[in-house]
C-alpha positions as CSV (number, residue, x, y, z in Angstrom):
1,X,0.0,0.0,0.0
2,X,1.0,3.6,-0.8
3,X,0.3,7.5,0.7
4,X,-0.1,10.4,-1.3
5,X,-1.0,14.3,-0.4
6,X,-1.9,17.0,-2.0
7,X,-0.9,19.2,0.5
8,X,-2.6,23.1,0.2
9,X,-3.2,26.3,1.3
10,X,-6.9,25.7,2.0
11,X,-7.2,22.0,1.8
12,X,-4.8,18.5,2.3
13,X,-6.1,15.6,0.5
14,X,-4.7,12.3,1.5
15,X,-5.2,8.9,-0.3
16,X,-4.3,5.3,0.0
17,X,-4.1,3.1,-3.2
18,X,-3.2,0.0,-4.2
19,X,-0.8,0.8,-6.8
20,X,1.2,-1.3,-8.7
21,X,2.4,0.3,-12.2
22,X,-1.0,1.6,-13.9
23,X,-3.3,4.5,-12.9
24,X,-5.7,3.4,-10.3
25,X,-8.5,4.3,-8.3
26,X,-7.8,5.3,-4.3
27,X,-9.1,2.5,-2.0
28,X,-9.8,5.6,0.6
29,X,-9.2,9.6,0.1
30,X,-10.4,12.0,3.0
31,X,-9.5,16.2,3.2
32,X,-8.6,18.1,5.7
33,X,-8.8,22.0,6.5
34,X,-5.3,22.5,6.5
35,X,-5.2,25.2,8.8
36,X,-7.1,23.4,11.1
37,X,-3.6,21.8,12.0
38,X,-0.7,22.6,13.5
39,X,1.5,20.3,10.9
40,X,0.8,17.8,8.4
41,X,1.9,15.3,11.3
42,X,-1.0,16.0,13.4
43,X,-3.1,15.2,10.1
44,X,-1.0,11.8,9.2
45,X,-1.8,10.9,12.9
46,X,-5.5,11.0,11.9
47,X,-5.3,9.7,8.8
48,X,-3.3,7.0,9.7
49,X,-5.3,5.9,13.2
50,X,-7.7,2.7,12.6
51,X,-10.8,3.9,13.1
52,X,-12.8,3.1,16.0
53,X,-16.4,0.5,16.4
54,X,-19.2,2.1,16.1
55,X,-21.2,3.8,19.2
56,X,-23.7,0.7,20.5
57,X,-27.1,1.5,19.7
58,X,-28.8,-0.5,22.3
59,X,-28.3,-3.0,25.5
60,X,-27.5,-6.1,23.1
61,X,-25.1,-4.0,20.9
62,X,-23.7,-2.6,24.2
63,X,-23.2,-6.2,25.7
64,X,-21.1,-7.5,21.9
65,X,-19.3,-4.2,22.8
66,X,-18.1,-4.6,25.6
67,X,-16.8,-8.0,24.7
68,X,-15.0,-6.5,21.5
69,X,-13.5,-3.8,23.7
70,X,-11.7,-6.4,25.9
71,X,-10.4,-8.5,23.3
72,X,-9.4,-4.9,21.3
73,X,-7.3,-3.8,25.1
74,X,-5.8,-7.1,24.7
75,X,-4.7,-7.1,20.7
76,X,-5.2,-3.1,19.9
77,X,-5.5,-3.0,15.8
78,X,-2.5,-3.2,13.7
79,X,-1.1,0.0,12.3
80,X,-1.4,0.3,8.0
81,X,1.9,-1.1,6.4
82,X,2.9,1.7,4.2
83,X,5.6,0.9,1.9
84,X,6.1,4.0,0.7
85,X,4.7,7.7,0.5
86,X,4.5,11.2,-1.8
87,X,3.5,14.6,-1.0
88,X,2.9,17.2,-3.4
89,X,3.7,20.6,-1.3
90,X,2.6,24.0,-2.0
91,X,6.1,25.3,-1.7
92,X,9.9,25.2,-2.8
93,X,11.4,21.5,-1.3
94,X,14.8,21.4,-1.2
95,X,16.8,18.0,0.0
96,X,13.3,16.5,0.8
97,X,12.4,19.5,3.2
98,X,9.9,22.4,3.0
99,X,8.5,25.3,4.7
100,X,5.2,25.8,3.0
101,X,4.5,29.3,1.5
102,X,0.7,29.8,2.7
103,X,1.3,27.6,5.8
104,X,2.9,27.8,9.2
105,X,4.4,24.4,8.4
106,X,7.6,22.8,8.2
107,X,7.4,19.0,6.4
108,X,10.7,17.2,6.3
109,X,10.1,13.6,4.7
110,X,13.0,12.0,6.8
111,X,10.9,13.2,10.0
112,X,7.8,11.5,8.8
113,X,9.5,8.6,7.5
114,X,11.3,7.8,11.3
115,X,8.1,8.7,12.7
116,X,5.3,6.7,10.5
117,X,7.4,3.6,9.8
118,X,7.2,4.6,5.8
119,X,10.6,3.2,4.4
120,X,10.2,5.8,1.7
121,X,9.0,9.1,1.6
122,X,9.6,11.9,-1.5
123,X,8.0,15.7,-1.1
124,X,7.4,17.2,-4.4
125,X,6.3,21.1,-5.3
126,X,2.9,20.9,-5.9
127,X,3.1,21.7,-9.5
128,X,5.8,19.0,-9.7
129,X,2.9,16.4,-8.1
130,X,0.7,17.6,-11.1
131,X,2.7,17.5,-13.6
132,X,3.2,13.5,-12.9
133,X,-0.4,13.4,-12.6
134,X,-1.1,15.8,-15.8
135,X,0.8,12.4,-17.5
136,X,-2.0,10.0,-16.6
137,X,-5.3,11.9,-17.7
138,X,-7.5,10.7,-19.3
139,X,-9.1,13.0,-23.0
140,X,-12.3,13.5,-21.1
141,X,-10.3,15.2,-17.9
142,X,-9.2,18.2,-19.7
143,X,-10.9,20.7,-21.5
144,X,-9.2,22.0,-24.9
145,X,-9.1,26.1,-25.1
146,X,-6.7,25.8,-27.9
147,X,-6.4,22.8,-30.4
148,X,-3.3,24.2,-31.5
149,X,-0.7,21.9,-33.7
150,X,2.0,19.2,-32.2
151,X,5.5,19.0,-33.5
152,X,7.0,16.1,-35.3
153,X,9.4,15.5,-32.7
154,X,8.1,16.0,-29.1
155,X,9.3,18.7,-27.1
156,X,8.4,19.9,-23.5
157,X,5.0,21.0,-21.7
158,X,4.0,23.8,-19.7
159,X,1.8,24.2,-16.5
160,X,0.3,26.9,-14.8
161,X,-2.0,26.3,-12.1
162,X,-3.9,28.6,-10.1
163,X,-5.8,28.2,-6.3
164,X,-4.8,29.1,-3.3
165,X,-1.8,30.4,-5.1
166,X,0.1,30.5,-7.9
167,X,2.4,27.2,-9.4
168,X,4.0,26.5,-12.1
169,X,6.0,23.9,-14.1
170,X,7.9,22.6,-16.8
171,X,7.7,19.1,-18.5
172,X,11.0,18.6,-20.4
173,X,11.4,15.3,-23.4
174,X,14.6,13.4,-22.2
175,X,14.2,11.2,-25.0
176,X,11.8,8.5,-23.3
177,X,9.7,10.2,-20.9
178,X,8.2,13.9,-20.0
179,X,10.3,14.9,-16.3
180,X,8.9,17.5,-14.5
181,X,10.7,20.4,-13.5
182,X,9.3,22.5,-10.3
183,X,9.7,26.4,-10.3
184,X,8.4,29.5,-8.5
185,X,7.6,30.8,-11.4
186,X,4.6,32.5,-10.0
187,X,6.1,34.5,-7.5
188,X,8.2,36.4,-10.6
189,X,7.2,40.4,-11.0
190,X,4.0,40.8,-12.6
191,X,4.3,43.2,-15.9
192,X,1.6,45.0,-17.0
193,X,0.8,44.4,-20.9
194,X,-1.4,48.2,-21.2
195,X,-2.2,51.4,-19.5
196,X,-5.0,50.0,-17.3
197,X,-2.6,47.1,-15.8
198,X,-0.2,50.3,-15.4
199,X,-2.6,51.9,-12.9
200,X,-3.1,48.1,-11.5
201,X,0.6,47.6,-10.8
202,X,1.0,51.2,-9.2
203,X,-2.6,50.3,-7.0
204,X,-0.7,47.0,-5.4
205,X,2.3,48.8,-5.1
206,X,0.6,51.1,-2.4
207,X,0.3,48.2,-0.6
208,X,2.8,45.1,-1.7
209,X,6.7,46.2,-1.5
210,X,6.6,42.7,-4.6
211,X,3.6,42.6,-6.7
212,X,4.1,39.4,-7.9
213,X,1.5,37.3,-9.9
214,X,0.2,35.5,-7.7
215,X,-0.7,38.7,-6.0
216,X,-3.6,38.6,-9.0
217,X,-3.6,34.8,-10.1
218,X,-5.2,33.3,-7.2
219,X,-7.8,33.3,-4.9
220,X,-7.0,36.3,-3.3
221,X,-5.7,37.9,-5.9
222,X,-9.5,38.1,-7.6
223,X,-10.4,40.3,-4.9
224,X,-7.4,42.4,-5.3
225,X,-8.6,42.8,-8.6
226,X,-12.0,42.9,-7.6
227,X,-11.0,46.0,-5.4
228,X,-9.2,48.1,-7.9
229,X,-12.2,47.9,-10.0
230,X,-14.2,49.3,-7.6
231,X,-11.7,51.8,-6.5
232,X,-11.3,52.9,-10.3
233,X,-15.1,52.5,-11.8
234,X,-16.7,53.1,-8.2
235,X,-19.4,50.8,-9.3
236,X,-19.8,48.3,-6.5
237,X,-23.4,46.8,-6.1
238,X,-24.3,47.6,-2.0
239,X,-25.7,43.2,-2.4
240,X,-22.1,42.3,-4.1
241,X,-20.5,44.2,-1.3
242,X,-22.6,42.4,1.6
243,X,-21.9,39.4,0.0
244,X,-18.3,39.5,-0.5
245,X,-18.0,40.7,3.0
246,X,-19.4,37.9,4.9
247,X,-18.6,35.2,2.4
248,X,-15.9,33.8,0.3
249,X,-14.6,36.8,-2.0
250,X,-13.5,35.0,-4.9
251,X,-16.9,32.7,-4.9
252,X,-18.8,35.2,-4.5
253,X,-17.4,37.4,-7.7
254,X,-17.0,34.8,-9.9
255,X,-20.6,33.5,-9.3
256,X,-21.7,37.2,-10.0
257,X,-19.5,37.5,-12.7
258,X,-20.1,34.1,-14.2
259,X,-23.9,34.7,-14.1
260,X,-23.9,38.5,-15.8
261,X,-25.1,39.7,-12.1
262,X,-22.8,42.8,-11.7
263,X,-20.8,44.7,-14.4
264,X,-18.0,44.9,-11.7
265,X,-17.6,41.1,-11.3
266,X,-17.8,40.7,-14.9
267,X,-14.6,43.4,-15.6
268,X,-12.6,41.9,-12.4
269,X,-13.3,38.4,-14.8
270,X,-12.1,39.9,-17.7
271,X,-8.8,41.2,-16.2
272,X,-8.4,38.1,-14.1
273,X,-8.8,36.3,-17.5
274,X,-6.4,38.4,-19.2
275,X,-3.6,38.4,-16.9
276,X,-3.8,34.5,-16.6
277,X,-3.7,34.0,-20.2
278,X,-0.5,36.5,-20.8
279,X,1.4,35.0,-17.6
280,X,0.5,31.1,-19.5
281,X,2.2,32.7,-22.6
282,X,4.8,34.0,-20.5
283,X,5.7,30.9,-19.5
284,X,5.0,29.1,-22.4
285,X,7.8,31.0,-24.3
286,X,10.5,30.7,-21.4
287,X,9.8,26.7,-21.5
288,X,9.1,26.6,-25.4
289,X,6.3,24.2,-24.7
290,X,5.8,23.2,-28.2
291,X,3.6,20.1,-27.0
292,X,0.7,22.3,-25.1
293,X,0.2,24.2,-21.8
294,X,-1.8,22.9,-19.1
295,X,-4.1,25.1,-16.9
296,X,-4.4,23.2,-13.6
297,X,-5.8,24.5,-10.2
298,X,-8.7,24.6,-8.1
299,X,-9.6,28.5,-10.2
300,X,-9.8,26.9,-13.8
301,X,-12.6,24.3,-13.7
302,X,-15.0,26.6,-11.9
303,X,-13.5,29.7,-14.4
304,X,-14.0,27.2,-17.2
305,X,-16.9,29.6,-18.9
306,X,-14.7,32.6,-18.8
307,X,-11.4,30.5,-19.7
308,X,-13.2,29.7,-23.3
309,X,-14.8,32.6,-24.5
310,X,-11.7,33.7,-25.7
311,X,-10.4,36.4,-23.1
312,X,-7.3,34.0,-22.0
313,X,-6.0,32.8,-25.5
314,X,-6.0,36.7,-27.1
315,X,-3.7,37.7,-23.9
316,X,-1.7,34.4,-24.2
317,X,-1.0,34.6,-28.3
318,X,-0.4,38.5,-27.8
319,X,3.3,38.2,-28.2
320,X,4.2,40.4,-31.0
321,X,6.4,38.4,-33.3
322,X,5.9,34.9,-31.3
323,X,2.0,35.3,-32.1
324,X,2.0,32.4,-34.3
325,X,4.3,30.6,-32.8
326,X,1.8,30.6,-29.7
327,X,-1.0,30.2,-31.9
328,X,-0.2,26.8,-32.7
329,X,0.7,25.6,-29.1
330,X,-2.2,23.4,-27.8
331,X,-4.1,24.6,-24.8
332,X,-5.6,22.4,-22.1
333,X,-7.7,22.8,-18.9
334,X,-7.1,19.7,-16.4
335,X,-10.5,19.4,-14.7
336,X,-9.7,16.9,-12.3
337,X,-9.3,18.1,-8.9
338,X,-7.2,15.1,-8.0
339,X,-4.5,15.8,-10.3
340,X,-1.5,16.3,-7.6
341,X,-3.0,13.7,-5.7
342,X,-2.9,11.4,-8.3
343,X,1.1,12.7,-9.9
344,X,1.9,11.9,-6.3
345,X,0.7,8.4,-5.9
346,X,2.3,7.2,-9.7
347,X,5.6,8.6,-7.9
348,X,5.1,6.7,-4.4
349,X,3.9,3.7,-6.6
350,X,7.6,3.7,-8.4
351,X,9.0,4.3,-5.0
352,X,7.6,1.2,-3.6
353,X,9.0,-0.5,-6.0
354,X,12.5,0.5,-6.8
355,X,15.0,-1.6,-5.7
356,X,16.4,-1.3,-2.2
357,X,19.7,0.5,-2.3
């Protein structure tokens, strides 16, 4: 048996498989509130615990009970045998540690290893975890934004992902196989592409010393968008204000936006749209992904309206010269929330099966 994370801002998903060399299904997957927690340990501990028999109900179920607890206080239940174990992390990991970005956390996989009995255990960069899992989807898991044209000879991929943050990633052809290649690449300086993203930059400047992308390509950064569209139009809805206030910003925008509800929500849409599409293009030229970009994350499936009507792929060819060049570059939407999840377990499935050094 094998453990994989997908290890979050917001959320950690954790999954047990059965995996041998082929994609499989999880035999069990549970999420956590990551902040909930105090370190990914105290969530392992959970995960990991057998779970106890069920309340009795009545006198007879009380009596079978009682019975199962004394023979459980003599032979408690045996711990799962993990042979080996894969986080994807939402952070830089260097030598097989990491100090998570939007988390108080430290992980360091030789800690869990010593302190979980798993014989092996390999942290990834989140991106890296999904671009091993990008590798295993299926046609009907993505959505195509751009058919685009793939070379004769195959080349490298691209990934950009945003959520709770912003990843990204590069899939490099060594000849046989696609190898991932982690960055933080979404922490680079955002450049404005026209006058109005001028004004945007010099609005986070009053308040970010680094306005980075992901300072607009994430959750958060929709309502920073959100905001300098009201600051600058000063045409905020009083019900989109209450709303936003005691919900979830970015739901509640892109659910008024999405539906045509308020001309604001729609423009901080537009410019969200625009700025993801010209950062994917970005990227796409520094990796020369001649085989297709990927747009992963927990934004894009639930942007997926706003992602196709064509907003994203004018910003992304909008390269001057290179226009062409991007033009013919597929584009891809993964769809499957369990992406990283599911690069992770392919890597903790060839870990538990490498031989033993």
């Amino acid at each position: 048996m094998i453990l994989a994370g997908d290890i979050g801002g917001t959320k950690t998903h954790l999954a047990l498989y059965e995996w041998i060399s082929e994609r499989v299904e999880p035999i069990r997957l549970e999420t956590f509130h990551s902040a909930d927690y105090k370190s990914l340990e105290e969530i392992l501990e959970e995960f990991l615990t057998p779970p106890k028999p069920p309340t009795p109900l009545d006198e007879l179920d009380a009596e079978i009970a009682d019975e199962t607890e004394e023979k459980e206080a003599d032979s408690p239940p045996e711990p799962l045998t993990v042979a080996a174990a894969c986080f994807g992390i939402a952070g830089p990991v260097i030598d097989n540690h990491s100090q998570t970005t939007n988390l108080p956390w430290v992980v360091d996989g030789p800690a869990i290893a010593k302190k979980f009995n798993i014989p092996r255990v390999q942290l990834l960069n989140d991106l890296e975890a999904t671009a091993y899992g990008v590798l295993l989807l299926r046609s009907d898991e993505v959505e195509v934004l751009n058919p685009g044209t793939l070379p004769k000879k195959r080349q490298a991929l691209a990934l950009i992902a945003a959520g709770t943050g912003l990843g990204e990633a590069i899939l490099f052809w060594d000849g046989k196989s696609y190898r991932p290649m982690p960055s933080e690449g979404g922490h680079t300086d955002f450049a404005p592409t026209n006058d109005y993203e001028i004004e945007l930059l010099r609005y986070l400047r009053s308040q970010y010393l680094h306005v980075s992308y992901e300072r607009l390509l994430s959750g958060p950064g929709l309502h920073a968008l959100y905001e300098y569209v009201r600051d600058t139009k000063k045409n905020e809805p009083t019900w989109l204000a209450e709303k936003i206030k005691a919900g979830n910003p970015a739901a509640e925008i892109a659910e008024a936006g999405l539906n045509g509800q308020a001309e604001i929500a729609k423009q901080t849409l537009d410019l969200f749209a625009s700025v993801y599409g010209a950062e994917a293009g970005n990227l796409a030229l520094k990796a020369l992904s001649l085989d297709g970009v990927y747009v992963a994350g927990g934004m894009a499936p639930k942007l997926i309206k706003k992602l196709q009507d064509g907003t994203f792929m004018k910003s992304f060819i909008n390269k001057g010269r290179y226009k062409r060049l991007l033009s013919n570059m597929p584009v891809k939407v993964v769809m499957n929330q369990q992406t990283a999840l599911l690069g992770a377990a392919s890597v903790a499935g060839a870990l538990s099966h490498a031989p033993t050094l």
